[in-house]
Each structure stands twice: as structure tokens, then as C-alpha cells.
N, C-alpha and C positions, 0 to 999 in steps of 0.2 A: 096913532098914525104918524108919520114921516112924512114933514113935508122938505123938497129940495129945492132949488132955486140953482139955476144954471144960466151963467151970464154968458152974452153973446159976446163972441170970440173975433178980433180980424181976419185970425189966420186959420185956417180949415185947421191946419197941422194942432194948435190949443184945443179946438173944439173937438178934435177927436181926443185927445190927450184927458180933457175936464170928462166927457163921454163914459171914456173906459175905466175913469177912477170911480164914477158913479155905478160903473157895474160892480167895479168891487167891494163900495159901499155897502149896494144891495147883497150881495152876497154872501158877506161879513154877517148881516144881522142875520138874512133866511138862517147864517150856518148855526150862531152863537146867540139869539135872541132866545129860543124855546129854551136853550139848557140851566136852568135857572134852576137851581136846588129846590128849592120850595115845591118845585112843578112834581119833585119825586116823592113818593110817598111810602117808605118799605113797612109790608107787612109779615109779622113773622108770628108763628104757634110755637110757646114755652111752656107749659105746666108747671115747670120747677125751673129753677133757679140753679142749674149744674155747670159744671165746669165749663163745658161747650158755649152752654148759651153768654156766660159773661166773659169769654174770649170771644163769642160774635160780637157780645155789643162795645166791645175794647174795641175792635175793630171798626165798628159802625162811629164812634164814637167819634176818631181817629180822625175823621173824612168824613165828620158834621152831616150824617145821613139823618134823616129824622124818620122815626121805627118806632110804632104801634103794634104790641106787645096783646097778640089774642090771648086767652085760656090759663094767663100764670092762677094757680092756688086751685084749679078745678082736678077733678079726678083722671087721669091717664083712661081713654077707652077707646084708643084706638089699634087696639091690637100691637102686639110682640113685631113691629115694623123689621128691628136687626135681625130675625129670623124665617120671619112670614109675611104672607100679604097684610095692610092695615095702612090706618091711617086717614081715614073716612074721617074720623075726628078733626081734621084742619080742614078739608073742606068745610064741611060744616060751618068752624066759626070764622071762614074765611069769607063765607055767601052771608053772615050774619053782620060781618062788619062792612061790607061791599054797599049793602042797602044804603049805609046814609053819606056813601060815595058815590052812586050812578049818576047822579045831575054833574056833576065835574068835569062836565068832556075834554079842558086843556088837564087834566091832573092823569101822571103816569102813577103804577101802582108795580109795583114791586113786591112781589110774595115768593118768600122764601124760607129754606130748612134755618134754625139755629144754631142747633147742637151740635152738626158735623158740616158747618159754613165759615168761612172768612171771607171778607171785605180786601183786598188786594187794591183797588182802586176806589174814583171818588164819584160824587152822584154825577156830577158834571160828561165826566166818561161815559158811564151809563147813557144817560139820556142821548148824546152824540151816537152812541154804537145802536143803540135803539132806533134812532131815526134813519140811520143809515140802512138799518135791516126792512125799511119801508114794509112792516107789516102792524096792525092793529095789536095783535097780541103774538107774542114769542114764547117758546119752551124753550129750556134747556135739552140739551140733544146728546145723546150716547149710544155708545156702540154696540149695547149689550140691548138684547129686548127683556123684557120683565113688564106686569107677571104670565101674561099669556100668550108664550109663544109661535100659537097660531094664527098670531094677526102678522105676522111677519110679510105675509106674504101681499096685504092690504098696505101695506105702506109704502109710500112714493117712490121710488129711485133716487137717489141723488149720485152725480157725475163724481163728488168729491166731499167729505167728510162725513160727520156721525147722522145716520139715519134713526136712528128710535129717538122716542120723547120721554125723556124722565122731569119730572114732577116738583122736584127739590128747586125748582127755579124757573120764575114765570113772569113775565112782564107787558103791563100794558095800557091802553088807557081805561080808564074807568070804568065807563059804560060796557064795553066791550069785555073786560074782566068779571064785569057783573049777570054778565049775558049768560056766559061758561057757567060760573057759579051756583048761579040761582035755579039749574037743569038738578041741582046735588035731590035726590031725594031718596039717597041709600041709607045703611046704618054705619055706626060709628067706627067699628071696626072690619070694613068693608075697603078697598083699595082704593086709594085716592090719583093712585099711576092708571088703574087700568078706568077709571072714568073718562080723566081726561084725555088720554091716548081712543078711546071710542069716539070723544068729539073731536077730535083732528083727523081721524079718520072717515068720519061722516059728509058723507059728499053736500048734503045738505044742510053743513054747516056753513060752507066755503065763505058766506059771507061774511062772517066772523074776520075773517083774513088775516087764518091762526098761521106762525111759520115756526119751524126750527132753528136753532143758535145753529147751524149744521158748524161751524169753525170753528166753535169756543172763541167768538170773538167779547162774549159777555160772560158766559156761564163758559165754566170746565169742571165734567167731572170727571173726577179721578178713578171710578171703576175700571176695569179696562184699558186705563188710557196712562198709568204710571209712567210706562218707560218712555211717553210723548212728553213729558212738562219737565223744565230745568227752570231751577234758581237762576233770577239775576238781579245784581244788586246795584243799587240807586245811590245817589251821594246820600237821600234820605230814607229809604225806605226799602222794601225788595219786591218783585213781583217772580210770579211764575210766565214764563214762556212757553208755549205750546209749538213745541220746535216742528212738527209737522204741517201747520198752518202756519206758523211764525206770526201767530196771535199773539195779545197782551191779555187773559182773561182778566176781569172784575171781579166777580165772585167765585171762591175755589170753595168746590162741593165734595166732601169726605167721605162719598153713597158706600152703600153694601162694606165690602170689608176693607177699606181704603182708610178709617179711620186712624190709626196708627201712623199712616203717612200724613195724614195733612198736622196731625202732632207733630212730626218733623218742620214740614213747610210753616206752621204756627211759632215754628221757635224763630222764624225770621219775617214773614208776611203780617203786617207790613211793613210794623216800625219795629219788630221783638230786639233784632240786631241786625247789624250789616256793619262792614269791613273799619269803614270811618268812624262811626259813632258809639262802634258795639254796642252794649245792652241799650234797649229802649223804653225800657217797660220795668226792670228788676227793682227800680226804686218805688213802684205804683203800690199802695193798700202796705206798707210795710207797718208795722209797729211798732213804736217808738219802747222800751221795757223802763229808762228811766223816767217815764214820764206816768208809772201806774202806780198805782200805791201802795204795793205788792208784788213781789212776781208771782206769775202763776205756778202752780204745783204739779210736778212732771214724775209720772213712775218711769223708773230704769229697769230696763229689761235688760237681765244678762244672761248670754248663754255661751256656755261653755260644750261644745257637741267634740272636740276631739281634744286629741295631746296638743296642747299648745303653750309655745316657747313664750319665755318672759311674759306669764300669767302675773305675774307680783308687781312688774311694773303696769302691766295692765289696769290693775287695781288702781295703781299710784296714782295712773294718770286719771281715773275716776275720781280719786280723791279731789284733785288738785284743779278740779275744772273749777271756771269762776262762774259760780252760782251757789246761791244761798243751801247750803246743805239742810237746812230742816223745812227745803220748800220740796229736796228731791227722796221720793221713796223707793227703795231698791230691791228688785227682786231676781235673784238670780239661780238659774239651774245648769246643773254639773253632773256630766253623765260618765264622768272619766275621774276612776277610784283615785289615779296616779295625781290629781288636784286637790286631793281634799284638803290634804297639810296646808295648801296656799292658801286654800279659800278660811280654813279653820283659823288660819292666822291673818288675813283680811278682816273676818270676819269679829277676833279679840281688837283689835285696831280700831275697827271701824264703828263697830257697833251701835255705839252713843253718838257717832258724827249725823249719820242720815235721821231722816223723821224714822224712819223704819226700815227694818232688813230683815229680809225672807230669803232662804236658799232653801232648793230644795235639790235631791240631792240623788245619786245612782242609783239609793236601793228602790224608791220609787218608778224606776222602769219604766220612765214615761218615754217615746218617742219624741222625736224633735219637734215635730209636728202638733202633740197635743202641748208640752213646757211652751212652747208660743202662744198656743192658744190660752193657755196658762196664764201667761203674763201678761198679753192685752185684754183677758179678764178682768183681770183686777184694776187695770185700768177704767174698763167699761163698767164695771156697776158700783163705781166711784164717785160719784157725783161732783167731789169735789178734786178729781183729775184734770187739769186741762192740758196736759199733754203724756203722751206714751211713744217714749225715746226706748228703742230696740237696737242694740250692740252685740257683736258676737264679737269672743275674745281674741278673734284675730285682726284685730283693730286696733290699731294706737294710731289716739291722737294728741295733734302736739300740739294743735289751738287749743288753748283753754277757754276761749270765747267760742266754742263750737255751737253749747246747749244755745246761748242769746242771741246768736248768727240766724239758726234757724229757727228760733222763734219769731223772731222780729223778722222772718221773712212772712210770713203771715200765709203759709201754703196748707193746705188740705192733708197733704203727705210729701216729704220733702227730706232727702238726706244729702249730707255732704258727699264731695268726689273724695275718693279716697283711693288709693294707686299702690299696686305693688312695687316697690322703689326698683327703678329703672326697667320698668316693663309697661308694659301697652292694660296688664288685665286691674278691671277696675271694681266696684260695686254697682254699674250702672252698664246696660246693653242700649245701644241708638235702634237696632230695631230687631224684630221678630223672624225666624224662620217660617213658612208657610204651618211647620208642624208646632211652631210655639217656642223653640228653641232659641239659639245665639244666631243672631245676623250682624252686620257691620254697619253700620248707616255711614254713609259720605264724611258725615262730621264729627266720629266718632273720637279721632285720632289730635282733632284740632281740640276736641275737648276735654280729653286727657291729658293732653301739653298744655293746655290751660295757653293754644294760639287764639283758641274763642273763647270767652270770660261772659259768663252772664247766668242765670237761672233756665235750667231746658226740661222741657218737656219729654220726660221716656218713659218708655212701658216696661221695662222692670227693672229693678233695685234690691240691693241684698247687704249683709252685714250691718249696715247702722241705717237708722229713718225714723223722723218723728212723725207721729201723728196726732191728728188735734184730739184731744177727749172726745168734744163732743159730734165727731164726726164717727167718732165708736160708739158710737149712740145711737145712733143715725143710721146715716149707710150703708157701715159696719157694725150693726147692729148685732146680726147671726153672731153665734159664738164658734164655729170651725171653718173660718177663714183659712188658715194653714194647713188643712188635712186633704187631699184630691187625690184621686187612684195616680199614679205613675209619674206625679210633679214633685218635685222638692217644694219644703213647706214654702221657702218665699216664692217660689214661680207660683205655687196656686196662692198665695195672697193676693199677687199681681196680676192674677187672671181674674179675680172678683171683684177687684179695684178698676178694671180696663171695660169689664163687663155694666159696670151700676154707672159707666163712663166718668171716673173716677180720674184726673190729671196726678200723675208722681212726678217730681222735679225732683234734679240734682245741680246743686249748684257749685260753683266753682270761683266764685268770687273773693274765696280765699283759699290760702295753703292752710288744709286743716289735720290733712295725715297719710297716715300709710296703711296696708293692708299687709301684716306677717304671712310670712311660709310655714304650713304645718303639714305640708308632703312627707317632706322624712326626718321628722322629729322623734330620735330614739330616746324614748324614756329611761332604760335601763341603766344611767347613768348616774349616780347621785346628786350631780349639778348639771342636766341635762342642756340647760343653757351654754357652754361653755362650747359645746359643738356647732353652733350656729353661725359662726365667723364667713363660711361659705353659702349657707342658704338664705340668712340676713344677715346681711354684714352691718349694715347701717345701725340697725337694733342692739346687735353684738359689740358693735365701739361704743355706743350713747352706755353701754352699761357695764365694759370692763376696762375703757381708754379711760385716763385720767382727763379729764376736764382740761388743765394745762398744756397738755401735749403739742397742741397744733402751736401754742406760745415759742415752743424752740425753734421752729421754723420764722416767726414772725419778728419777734422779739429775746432770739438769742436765750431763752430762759432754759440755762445749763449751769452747771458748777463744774469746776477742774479743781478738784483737790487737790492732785499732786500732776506732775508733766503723763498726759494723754490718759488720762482716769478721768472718767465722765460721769456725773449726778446727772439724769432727766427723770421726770416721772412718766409713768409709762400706763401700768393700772392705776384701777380706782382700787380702794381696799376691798370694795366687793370681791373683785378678781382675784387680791390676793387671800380671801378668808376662801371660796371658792375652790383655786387648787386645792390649797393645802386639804379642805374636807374631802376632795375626791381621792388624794394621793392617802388620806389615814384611812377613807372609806376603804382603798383596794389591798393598802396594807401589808403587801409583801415585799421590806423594804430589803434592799442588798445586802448587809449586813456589815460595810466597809471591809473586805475581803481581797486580797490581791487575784483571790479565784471567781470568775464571774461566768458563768455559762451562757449570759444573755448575751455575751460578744463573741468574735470567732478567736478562737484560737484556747478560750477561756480563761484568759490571765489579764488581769485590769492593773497597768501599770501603776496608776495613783487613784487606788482605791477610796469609795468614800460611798456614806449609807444614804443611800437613792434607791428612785425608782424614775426608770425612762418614761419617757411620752408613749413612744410603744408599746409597753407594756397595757400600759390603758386606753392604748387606741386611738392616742392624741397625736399623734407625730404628723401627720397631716397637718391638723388643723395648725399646730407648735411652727412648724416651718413654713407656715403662710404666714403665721403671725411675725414672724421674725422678718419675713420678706415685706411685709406691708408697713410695718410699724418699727424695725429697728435697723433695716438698712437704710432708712431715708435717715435717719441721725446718727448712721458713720458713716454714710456719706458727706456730711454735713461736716465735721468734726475732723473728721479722716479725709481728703480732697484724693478723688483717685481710686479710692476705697472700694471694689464692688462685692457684694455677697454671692457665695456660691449658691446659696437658695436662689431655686429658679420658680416661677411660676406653677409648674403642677409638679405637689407633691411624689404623685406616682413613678415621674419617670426622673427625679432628682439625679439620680447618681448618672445615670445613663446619659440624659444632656451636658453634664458639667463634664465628661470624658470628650462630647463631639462638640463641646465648645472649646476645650482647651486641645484638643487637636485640628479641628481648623485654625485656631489662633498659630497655632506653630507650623501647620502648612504654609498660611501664608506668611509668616516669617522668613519661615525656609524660601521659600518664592523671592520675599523682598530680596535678602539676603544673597540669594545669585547676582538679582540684577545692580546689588553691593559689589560683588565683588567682580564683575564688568568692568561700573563704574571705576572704581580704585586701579583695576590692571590699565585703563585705558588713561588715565593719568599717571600712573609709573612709567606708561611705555613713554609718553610725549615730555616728560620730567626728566629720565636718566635716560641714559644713554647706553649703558652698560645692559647687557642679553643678561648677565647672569643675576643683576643685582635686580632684572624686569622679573624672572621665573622667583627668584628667591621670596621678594616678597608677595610674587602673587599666592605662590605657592602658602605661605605664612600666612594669608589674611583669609585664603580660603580655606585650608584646614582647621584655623581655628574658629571662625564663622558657625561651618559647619559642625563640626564637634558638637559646640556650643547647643547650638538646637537639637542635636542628638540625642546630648544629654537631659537636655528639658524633657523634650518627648517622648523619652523611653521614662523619665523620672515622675513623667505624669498620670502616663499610663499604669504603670506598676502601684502608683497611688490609688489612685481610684480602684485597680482592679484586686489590690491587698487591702487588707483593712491594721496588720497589727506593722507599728513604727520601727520595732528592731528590724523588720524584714524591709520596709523601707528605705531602711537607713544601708541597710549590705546591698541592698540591688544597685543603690544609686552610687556607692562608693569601687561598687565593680563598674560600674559603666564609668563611670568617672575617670576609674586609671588605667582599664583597659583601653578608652579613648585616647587619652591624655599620651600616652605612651606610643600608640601610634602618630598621633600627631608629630613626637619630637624626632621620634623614627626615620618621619619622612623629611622634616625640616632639616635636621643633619643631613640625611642623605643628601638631599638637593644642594646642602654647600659644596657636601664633597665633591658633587658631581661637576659642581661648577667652577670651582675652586684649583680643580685638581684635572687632568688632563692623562693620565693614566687609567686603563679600566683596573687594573691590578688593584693601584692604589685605592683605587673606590673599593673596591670590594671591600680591602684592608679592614680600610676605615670606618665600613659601613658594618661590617659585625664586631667589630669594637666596639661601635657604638649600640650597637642590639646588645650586646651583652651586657654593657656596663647597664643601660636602661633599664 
């Protein structure tokens, strides 16, 4: 009880003043006295211990809810719920645990789903938005009717939001939850929506004084109702909005096929991440590996399913992970003849390194699909497996702490982000198409730039992922995981993984790697690698650029033997044993011959025994390399310097013609407004008309000439190919020019000099002649 005491006042004006404080004394406690955590009581049905249910009680946990846990460790028999009617089974031990709750009449009760549930907010909330719905008992409310579409028309009207009663979320006092309850006397696998949806319907219930969440002011579910709910984020936490009510829901309910979104909204509701604090949760249940006494023993799955470039480093970087090599057993399968050399010689390398190495190999004719099932085989009836790490070889990674990252993260199934360099396309999809395919999810993008950093929740992954042993024991017990009519092997892994409600993560908490291009990897090559400068370029330098290289630009690291002779290192010796096997593999060397038919005219002035780029089909890739890697060090070197390699091989010649003829247009351009300038200084300088023509005359014909002779000298370059003939075009334009020039410059003396037309003439083809 409250007792107040209210002292008398002089002034009317105070006693009205102490009066109206006392009102909102009282009002204060009516508002905030009941909501007392204690007063709530959530109940929830687990049978098992899955993904879902220990992301609910992460949540509950969060927001100090206190949850009484029916049914864990008993048999499942309430029927195929995700695709049928069922569910009879929580009523049941819902009416069993109620009994030694009816005498509690201040105790609210709170019965909810687990598995496809989050906590968003805390009990305190709850019990406010509860009292404020001023009824005995509350359902969650949805848009959708289920299961019996015929009572539609038995159900109340309402002026504005969700008319049906779904099931997954109930709240109430006690006695009055126990009233509902204890009417259960169906079987286990019998509907637990269409009972209580009959007693809300029954007019002879009413005293119950059952209502609906009609706003998602408590409950949201997300069937039907996606494109209503938006993220928003807290300095601590995140919630969902229900932008059509402009609600805050409590509880977010994952019903019918919604599941896969509230995986989304779980990577951030409530504490997972947000903007300030990022990850919330990523450091939670981790495992420590220095702290065992042993590490645990992980089989490697490799799979080799197409032509794929820098296979050798592949290996390497297998090799060179930091983990105990006789903890990791290696099993790899190869369906591409054009690998066997590599793997054959991996395989002499390596042999003695791992505890053990198994390949298995093209003539076995296995589909990709069963070599999977293959490999987490052997995992699975291993007993002493405790993880199955799957790579395909289009993977490099350049963490060497990759294997201990994800173990010590301690997840069920979990691969790193891995990124094709400077692309969007990853190993990981944010969310599903309606038919099962690629969708984009909102955060896809932030997660692949690594603007969001933390462990996420998604529904499918490919290329690298470990999984625990003993959960291929378990869950994934069956042994054709990978095989499904009309899916690729990982999507149907990923569908029976999503199905048993199975969580995958990909984290991104480090830089761990990359993902190669094997789109158009031409094998026919003897160093097939060497082509790849444009479709991996990054790959392509870590394995032909010398180590050194980027030094010349940082630290000068050059030699000058003698004046403008340049030492830098450029390849690694790989590169250079590399050519030289592809140019002996193709073999047909020129034979140092003055006679060469590979060039036009077929005379090679300073012959010498070669073989072009050309010829083998390198001249592409040879004149990117030149452009990316050896003009930046004469430019360097050489100040001014620029190479006529231009950006795309294909159109080389054609560009460096409409570069070097715009350059001398706008020459010629500047040039005029030279020679303006200069006449319009001569004029205000001399005085003299003839000495004003004479030299303007002189400064513009030879100006011009000048670029004449450039632009026709350039053109004939590029559009010739052999030098004598270079050398005579540009020696005729030269004195054909030249010649006019002095032609006209005499004349203009004479003209001006001289004052007789006779004499001009005289003197004008004397002067041509002698010219």
C-alpha cells in the first residue's frame, strides 16, 4: 500500500500545484509498478537443441527473460509443422505445465515458437504493450488465414490491421491461459492453430476476453507481411519497424516460409551487429585451439571439377597453411586429365607431409556430385574426424591461419568470404530466389566490402566450408547430401542443411582470399598459366612479377651500368623458365635470316633467331605486360617518357595513329594562334610594312611546314611497316616542303625589296631555279 500525506497549503495556487503532482505520482506507479520482469514468465516447446532454439535463448538471454523450456530430449510427434497441419504436441505440454501455474493470477505467461523466434525487445516492454492491449489473453495476429480457410468468414472485421490468429505467440495471465489450455483433448499431431483460432471464435468464450496483436505492437509475423518490416538501428541494439503501423514489435516470428528472412534480421536483432558496435555476438562459444592438448584432426576435401589456372600454387598454398600437417588428412578428386602432371607431382612432394593422401582420379567417372559425397564420407565414418574442410581449386587462400580462424569460431558449418578480386561475385548468397536460386539481400554488398565485418548468417555457400565431424554424424548423417534432380551439388547440400534447420555462416572477420577465374582457361598451351595476365591479373603477378619490383618505385632499387642502361628485376625465374619451355615447346625458331615472311615486305633488316609473341599467341597478353609493368619504370627513369602500348591490345596500331594525329592537330591549332600572336608583335615593334610581311611570312611557313612534315611523317609510319620506305617518304616531304618554304621566303624579299614587277619576276625564277 501507498501511503501520502499532503500538507496544507496558504495558497490555493501550491495546493493545486502539490494536488496535480500527486496525480502523477499515481500514475507513475498504475503505469510502471506491474511491469516487473519477474511478473513474466516465457514459455517455450524445444525437443532438441537446434540452431534456432539457441539463437532464441541468445536472445532471451540478452533481455534477462526468464524461459521454461517444455519437451527438450522427448520424441518429435507433432507432425511435419513446415509443411502440414501439426503441432497438437505443445499444446499438450503447454496445458501440462499451466496446471501448477493457475493459482498465479498477477503472473503473465508468455508462450511462444523457438526455433523460427527472436526477442527484439525486453520483458519490461512486453508487459507495458500487454496492458495497454487491455485484454486477459492476446494472440499474435496475421494476415494470412491457416489452416482452415472456411472460418474466414466467422472472424471479426477489424477497421485496420491483421485479422487472423496465428499461434506462434500468446500471452496472458495465468489462470486465463490455463482456461484455453486445459479445453486441449486432441492428439499430438493434430493442429494447434486451428484449436485455438475455434476458441476465439466461439461466442461462448468471450469471457475469456481473448484479443488480437491486430498492429504488431508485440508479436510480428513475418509471413505475408516482409515488404512491412525495416531494420533500424540503436546506439545498442536493432529492432524491426513495422512501417505500416509504425510499431516497434518484441517478438519477430519466422512462420511458414519466412525463415530464411528472419536469418537475415538475426544477423542483427538484437545485439548480432549495428553500425557503432558492429559484431555482437562473433566472440560468443569461440574456442580457444591453444589452449587443447591437441588439435583436432580435420579431412581435406579437394576438388578439382574443371581446367584451372595456377593449380601448383594451389597446392602451395595447402602446403603452407599453419596447421599441424599429420593432424590434416587429404583427399582429393580430379576429373580434368589436363591436371594430372600437377597433381602427380603434388602428390611426389607431398606425400610423406599429410597423415594421409588419397586422389582419386578421371578414370573413376565419378560426377561431382557423388566425389563430394565421397569426401565427407570419409569424414563421416571416421570417428576420429573432427572436422571436414571442402575447397575447390579455384580458391586461393593467402591467410594461412584460415583452417584455426574457423575452427575456433566454433560453428556448425561455416566458410570464409572469399571474393573474386575486384568483383562483387563471392562464395556466399544473402538470400534465396522464390525458385531457390541467387537473390541479393540488402546487405550483401556491405559484406563483401567487408563495410560490415562479423559472422552472418546465410542459406548458401560454395567453394571452401567446414564442417564439424560430428555433426556428419548426426544431422548429416545420410550419405547423398550432394546429389538432387536439377541443383548443383553445393545448392542441394544447402537445401538439406536449411531443411534439418541447419545455420551456415560466412565470416569475414579476416582477409582470407580470393576466388580464380576458370571461364576461359585454354589449356592447349604448354604453360597455360602465362595467359592469365587479363583474366587474373593479381594471381598472374604474385607468380611471374619478381618480388622486388614494386621496390623501384619505393626505394629506387635500380642499377645504371653505364649512362641510360637500366638493371630492374622484373620476373620471378618461374616466368623466365616458363617462356623460354613454351617458345622450345612451339619450336619454330626464325633461323636468323635477313629473309623473314612473318613481317611485311619479308626482309628483316637485323636479323636474329626468334620467335614473336605472335606467333604463339602472346602478343596480347606481351603488350599489356609491357604497358602495366615496364612503362611505369621508363617513365620513371626516362621523365617524359610515354609508351606507345596503349591499353587494348586489339586496337594498338589504330589508336597510336588517332593519338598522334590529334596531338598535331592541336598543334597545328596552337600554332596559328603562334603565329597571330608574333605578327601582332612585329606589327607594334617595327615599323617597316615590309620587314612586318617578311617576317610574318617566315614564321608562318615554317611553323607550318614543320607540322606537316610531322603529320605526314607519322602517318606513313604507322601506315608502313618497313624503315627504308620510311626513311624516303619522309626525306620527300622534307625537301619538297623545305623548298617551298625558301621559294616563298625569297619571293616575299623580292617583292618587298624591290619595287619593279619585272624585276620580281627576274628574281623570282632565279631563285626557283637555282632551288
Amino acid at each position: 500500500s501507498l501511503s501520502l500525506c499532503v500538507c496544507v497549503c496558504v495558497c490555493v495556487d501550491e495546493c493545486l500545484s502539490g494536488m496535480i503532482r500527486i496525480i502523477h505520482l499515481l500514475i507513475w506507479f498504475n503505469v510502471y509498478f506491474p511491469f516487473f520482469p519477474e511478473k513474466l514468465l516465457v514459455l517455450t516447446v524445444a525437443t532438441q537443441e537446434t540452431d534456432g532454439y539457441l539463437r532464441f535463448m541468445q536472445s532471451a538471454n540478452y533481455f534477462n527473460y526468464t524461459v521454461k523450456v517444455l519437451g527438450m530430449g522427448e520424441e518429435w510427434r507433432g507432425g511435419d509443422v513446415g509443411r502440414s497441419i501439426g503441432g497438437g504436441q505443445k499444446v499438450r505440454l503447454l496445458k501440462e505445465a499451466m496446471e501448477a501455474l493457475t493459482d498465479q493470477e498477477d503472473l503473465v505467461v508468455l508462450s511462444v515458437d523457438s526455433y523460427d523466434l527472436i526477442f527484439a525487445g525486453g520483458p519490461e516492454e512486453i508487459l507495458r504493450k500487454f496492458q495497454e492491449a487491455n485484454h486477459k489473453v492476446l494472440f499474435a495476429a496475421e494476415g494470412l488465414i491457416w489452416p482452415d480457410k472456411r472460418l474466414q468468414e466467422k472472424y471479426p472485421s477489424v477497421r485496420s490491421g491483421k485479422r487472423f490468429l496465428n499461434s506462434g505467440g500468446v500471452i496472458g495471465y495465468a489462470p486465463y491461459v490455463n482456461k484455453i489450455v486445459e479445453q486441449w483433448n486432441l492428439h499430438e499431431n493434430d493442429d494447434d492453430q486451428l484449436f485455438y483460432t475455434k476458441i476465439y471464435l466461439d461466442t461462448f468464450q468471450r469471457t475469456l476476453n481473448i484479443g488480437l496483436d491486430h498492429k504488431s505492437q508485440i508479436f510480428q509475423n513475418l509471413n505475408g507481411a516482409i515488404d512491412e518490416v525495416l531494420l533500424k538501428f540503436g546506439t545498442k541494439s536493432a529492432r524491426v519497424r513495422n512501417t505500416i503501423y509504425d510499431t516497434l514489435p518484441v517478438v519477430i516470428h519466422g512462420n511458414a516460409n519466412t525463415k530464411m528472412y528472419l536469418n537475415y534480421l538475426g544477423n542483427y536483432i538484437p545485439n548480432t551487429w549495428n553500425y557503432e558496435r558492429g559484431c555482437g555476438v562473433c566472440d560468443h562459444n569461440m574456442v580457444d585451439l591453444s589452449q587443447l592438448k591437441e588439435y583436432p584432426t580435420v579431412m581435406v576435401g579437394v576438388f578439382i571439377e574443371q581446367p584451372t589456372p595456377f593449380l601448383s600454387e594451389f597446392f602451395q598454398r595447402l602446403v603452407t597453411l599453419d596447421y599441424p600437417k599429420d593432424k590434416l588428412n587429404v583427399f582429393v578428386h580430379n576429373n580434368e586429365v589436363y591436371h594430372e602432371r600437377h597433381i602427380q607431382k603434388f602428390w611426389e612432394e607431398s606425400k610423406d607431409v599429410f597423415n594421409s593422401f588419397k586422389v582419386v582420379g578421371p578414370e573413376e567417372n565419378l560426377s561431382q556430385g557423388q566425389a563430394r559425397n565421397m569426401g565427407m564420407g570419409l569424414c563421416r565414418k571416421d570417428p576420429g574426424c573432427d572436422f571436414y574442410l571442402s575447397m575447390d581449386s579455384d580458391v586461393m587462400l593467402t591467410n594461412r591461419q584460415t583452417l584455426k580462424i574457423l575452427i575456433e569460431q566454433n560453428r556448425k558449418i561455416i566458410g570464409p568470404l572469399v571474393t573474386r578480386h575486384g568483383k562483387l561475385w563471392s562464395n556466399f548468397w544473402g538470400a534465396l530466389s522464390l525458385d531457390g536460386y541467387y537473390a541479393r539481400s540488402e546487405d550483401y554488398i556491405d559484406i563483401v566490402q567487408s563495410k560490415r565485418v562479423g559472422v552472418w548468417n546465410i542459406p548458401y555457400m560454395a567453394h571452401i566450408y567446414l564442417i564439424k565431424g560430428e555433426v556428419l554424424r548426426n544431422q548429416l548423417k545420410e550419405r547423398n547430401h550432394f546429389v538432387l534432380e536439377k541443383l548443383d551439388p553445393d545448392m542441394a547440400l544447402c537445401r538439406h542443411a536449411r531443411e534439418l534447420g541447419m545455420f551456415m555462416y560466412i565470416t569475414n572477420r579476416r582477409e582470407f582470399g580470393r576466388i580464380i577465374s576458370t571461364a576461359n582457361f585454354n589449356t592447349s598451351h604448354y604453360n597455360s598459366d602465362l595467359w592469365q595476365i587479363f583474366e587474373n591479373p593479381v594471381d598472374w603477378k604474385e607468380k611471374y612479377i619478381h618480388p622486388n619490383y614494386t621496390r623501384i618505385f619505393t626505394e629506387n632499387y635500380l642499377e645504371e651500368p653505364c649512362p641510360d642502361v637500366f638493371w630492374f628485376p622484373v620476373f620471378t625465374e618461374r616466368a623466365c623458365d616458363e617462356l623460354v619451355e613454351e617458345m622450345e615447346h612451339y619450336g619454330s625458331w626464325s633461323g636468323g635470316n635477313h629473309e623473314d615472311k612473318r613481317i611485311t615486305g619479308g626482309y628483316e633488316t637485323v636479323p636474329t633467331d626468334d620467335i614473336h609473341m605472335k606467333q604463339i599467341g602472346y602478343d596480347k597478353e606481351w603488350l599489356h605486360f609491357i604497358r602495366e609493368f615496364i612503362s611505369p619504370v621508363t617513365l620513371k627513369v626516362f621523365s617524359g617518357y610515354y609508351t606507345k602500348v596503349c591499353n587494348d591490345p586489339t586496337t594498338v596500331t589504330s589508336t597510336i595513329i588517332l593519338h598522334q594525329l590529334l596531338y598535331y592537330i592541336n598543334y597545328y591549332i596552337t600554332s596559328i594562334i603562334l603565329h597571330q600572336l608574333l605578327y601582332y608583335i612585329i606589327y607594334y615593334i617595327t615599323s617597316s610594312i615590309i620587314l612586318q610581311h617578311l617576317l610574318y611570312y617566315y614564321i608562318y611557313y615554317i611553323t607550318t611546314s614543320i607540322i606537316l612534315l610531322h603529320l605526314l611523317y607519322y602517318i606513313i609510319y604507322y601506315i608502313t611497316s618497313s624503315i627504308i620506305l620510311h626513311q624516303l617518304f619522309y626525306y620527300i616531304i622534307y625537301y619538297i616542303t623545305s623548298t617551298i618554304i625558301l621559294h616563298h621566303l625569297l619571293y616575299y624579299i623580292i617583292y618587298y625589296i624591290t619595287s619593279s614587277i619585272i624585276l620580281h619576276q627576274l628574281f623570282y625564277y632565279i631563285n626557283y631555279s637555282i632551288t
